[in-house]
C-alpha positions, 0 to 999 in steps of 0.5 A: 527403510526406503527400498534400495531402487525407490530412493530419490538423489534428495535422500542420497544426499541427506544421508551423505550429510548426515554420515559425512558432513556430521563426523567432519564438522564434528571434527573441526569444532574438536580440532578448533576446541584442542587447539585453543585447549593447548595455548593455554597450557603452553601460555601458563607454561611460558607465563611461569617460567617468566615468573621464576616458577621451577614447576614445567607445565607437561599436559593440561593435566600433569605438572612435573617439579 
């Protein structure tokens, strides 16, 4: 580990972008990935009642009769 006093303002910022920018862009892509997640479920909820189904579609994982 670099002494406090010895660091350079290139190191500063290597470590910004590691302990920032990682967990942001991170983020994003799992924002990104939620989202397209939660069309499909709302398109197949739509597409079955279109269908006449009765089931209703209430997460990605559940289904209520």
């Amino acid at each position: 580990m670099t002494p406090y006093l010895d660091l350079t303002l290139a190191d500063l910022r290597r470590v910004l972008d590691v302990d920032l920018a990682g967990p942001f862009l991170c983020g994003q892509r799992a924002a990104r990935r939620m989202i397209r997640q939660a069309r499909a479920v709302g398109e197949a909820a739509v597409r079955d009642l279109l269908n006449g189904s009765r089931r209703h579609v209430a997460g990605p994982r559940r289904v209520l009769r």
